[in-house]
C-alpha positions, 0 to 999 in steps of 0.5 A: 564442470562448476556452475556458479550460482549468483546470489539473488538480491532484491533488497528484501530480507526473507530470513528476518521476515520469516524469523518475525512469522516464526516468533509471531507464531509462537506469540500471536496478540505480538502480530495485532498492530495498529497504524496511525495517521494525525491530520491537521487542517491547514486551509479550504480543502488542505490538510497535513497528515502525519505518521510517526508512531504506531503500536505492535509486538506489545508496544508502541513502535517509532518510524525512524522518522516523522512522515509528513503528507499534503493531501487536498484537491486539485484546481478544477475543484476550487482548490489550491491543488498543494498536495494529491487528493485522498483517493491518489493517496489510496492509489499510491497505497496500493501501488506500493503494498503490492509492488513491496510484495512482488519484492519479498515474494520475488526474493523468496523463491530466489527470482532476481528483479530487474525492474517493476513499473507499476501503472495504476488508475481508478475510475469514479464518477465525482456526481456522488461526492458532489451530492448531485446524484444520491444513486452515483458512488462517492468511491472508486467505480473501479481500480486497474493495477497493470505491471510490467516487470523485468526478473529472470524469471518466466511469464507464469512465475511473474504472474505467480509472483503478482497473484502471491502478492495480491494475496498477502496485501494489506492494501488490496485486503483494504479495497476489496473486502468490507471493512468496519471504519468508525468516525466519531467526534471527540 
């Protein structure tokens, strides 16, 4: 009796992935990269960023296209709402950094997905940004991540898949250790 083995898919390419950690390995000042955002203010609380280029394996490196990204606030705060706030901004980050892990991890230990659904909410009390209580926080009091996936795979190895990811993220890194952030005047 013949098993057929149906080759796992989730749109991740494990082997170049592990063949850049491999090469990396071999040259580590190759793995320090540097990602950068430009903003333009357009008006009240609007700006523009944009992301097109950023620095790593020893050169500067280009999108294959400029990204281009609205942010302000909404109109409970005066405002004219043209785009999501900067914390939704950190949100989405989030989301997607450990959703596009779950999808690298899923595909390396050969678990095929069928679907990942991502609820994620931050909680904050605005008193601190609106400098009404110098004790209240101006970030987020705390952020609530909630996944649902479909993979053929069991409820401990999803978990796994979820922990794996955490683990490796750049985003949750970002959100739950100190990290030294410079601002200065040019």
């Amino acid at each position: 009796m013949q098993t057929a083995t149906q080759a796992i898919d989730n749109g991740v390419n494990v082997t170049a992935l592990l063949g850049a950690r491999e090469a990396l390995a071999q040259a580590p000042e190759a793995a320090r990269f540097t990602w950068r955002a430009h903003c333009d203010w357009v008006m009240g609380t609007h700006s523009r960023v944009a992301v097109e280029a950023f620095h790593g394996l020893g050169e500067t490196q280009q999108h294959r296209q400029r990204f281009t990204f609205d942010v302000d606030h909404p109109a409970v705060f005066a405002a004219e709402d043209h785009g999501p706030t900067p914390v939704e901004y950190v949100l989405v980050g989030l989301a997607g950094c450990l959703t596009a892990g779950i999808a690298a991890v899923a595909q390396h230990r050969g678990i095929q997905l069928r679907s990942i659904r991502a609820s994620v909410e931050g909680s904050m009390d605005i008193q601190g940004i609106l400098g009404m209580d110098p004790e209240v926080r101006n970030g987020f009091d705390d952020i609530r991540v909630v996944y649902e996936i479909d993979a053929d795979a069991s409820r401990a190895e999803i978990e796994a898949l979820v922990a794996q990811s955490q683990k490796r993220s750049a985003v949750y890194d970002l959100l739950t250790n100190p990290t030294h952030v410079m601002v200065s005047v040019k």
